[in-house]
N, C-alpha and C positions, 0 to 999 in steps of 0.2 A: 288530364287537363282539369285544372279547379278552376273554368272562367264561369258566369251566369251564363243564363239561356240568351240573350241579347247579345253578348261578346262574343259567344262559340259563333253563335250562326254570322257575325260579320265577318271574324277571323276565316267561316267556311267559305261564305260567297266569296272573297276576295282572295282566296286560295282557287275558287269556280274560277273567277274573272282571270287569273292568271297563267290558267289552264286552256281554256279560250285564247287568251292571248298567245298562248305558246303554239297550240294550233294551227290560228290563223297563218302564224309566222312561218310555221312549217309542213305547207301546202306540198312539198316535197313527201312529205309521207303520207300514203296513200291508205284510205280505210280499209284495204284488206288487210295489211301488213300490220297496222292496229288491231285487226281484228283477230289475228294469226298470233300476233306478241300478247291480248293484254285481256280479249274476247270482249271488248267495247270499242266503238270508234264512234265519229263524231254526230251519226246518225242516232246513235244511242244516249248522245246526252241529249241531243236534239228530242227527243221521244221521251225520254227520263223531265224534262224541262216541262212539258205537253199533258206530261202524267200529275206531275207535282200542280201544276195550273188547273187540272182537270177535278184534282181532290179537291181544290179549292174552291171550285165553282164559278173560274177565270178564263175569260175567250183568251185561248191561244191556238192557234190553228198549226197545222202541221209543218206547213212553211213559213210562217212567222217563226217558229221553235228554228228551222235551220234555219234562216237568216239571222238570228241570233249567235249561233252556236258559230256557222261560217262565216260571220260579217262581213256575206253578201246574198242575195238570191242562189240558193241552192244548186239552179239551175247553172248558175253567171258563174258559179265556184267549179262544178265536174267542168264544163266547159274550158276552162283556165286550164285547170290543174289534174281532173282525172284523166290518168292511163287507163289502157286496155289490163287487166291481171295477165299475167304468165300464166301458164300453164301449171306452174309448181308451185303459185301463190294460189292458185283456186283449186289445185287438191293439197295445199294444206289447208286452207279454209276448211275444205272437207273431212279430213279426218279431225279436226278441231272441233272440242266443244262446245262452240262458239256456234260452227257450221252444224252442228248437230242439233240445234235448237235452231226455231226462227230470229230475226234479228231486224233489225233495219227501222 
């Protein structure tokens, strides 16, 4: 990429925003199964979002970060949308690298 510093990072965020967006829209995939396919899921950008605010020296609190990320109360999103994992989705979590580090 030959853009300046200003272009790359618009071009990023609104690559972020549409990543988010895809998300939201597919509440059908559940963050183990993210986490199992890709070793991030949405509590990770959520944290990653928290971290980036934190270097900054920008109030973003933990659930601010996921009601961003979920565009809705964290809480109002598992409610909705989280399943219980399988059995075979939370021992591959576990033998995953993913599961082998802390996460969340």
């Amino acid at each position: 990429m030959n853009f300046d510093e200003k272009t790359q990072t618009e071009l990023e965020a609104a690559a972020f925003r549409r990543l988010l967006s895809h998300l939201r829209e597919r509440a059908d995939v559940q963050n183990i199964d993210l986490m199992n396919l890709s070793g991030f899921c949405r509590n990770c950008l959520s944290n990653w979002m928290k971290d980036a605010a934190d270097e900054r020296g920008l109030a973003l609190s933990r659930d601010e970060a996921r009601e961003h990320v979920y565009g809705m109360p964290y809480e109002d999103w598992k409610a909705k949308n989280q399943r219980e994992a399988s059995a075979e989705q939370v021992a591959a979590f576990a033998k995953s690298p993913a599961g082998q580090n802390k996460h969340g």
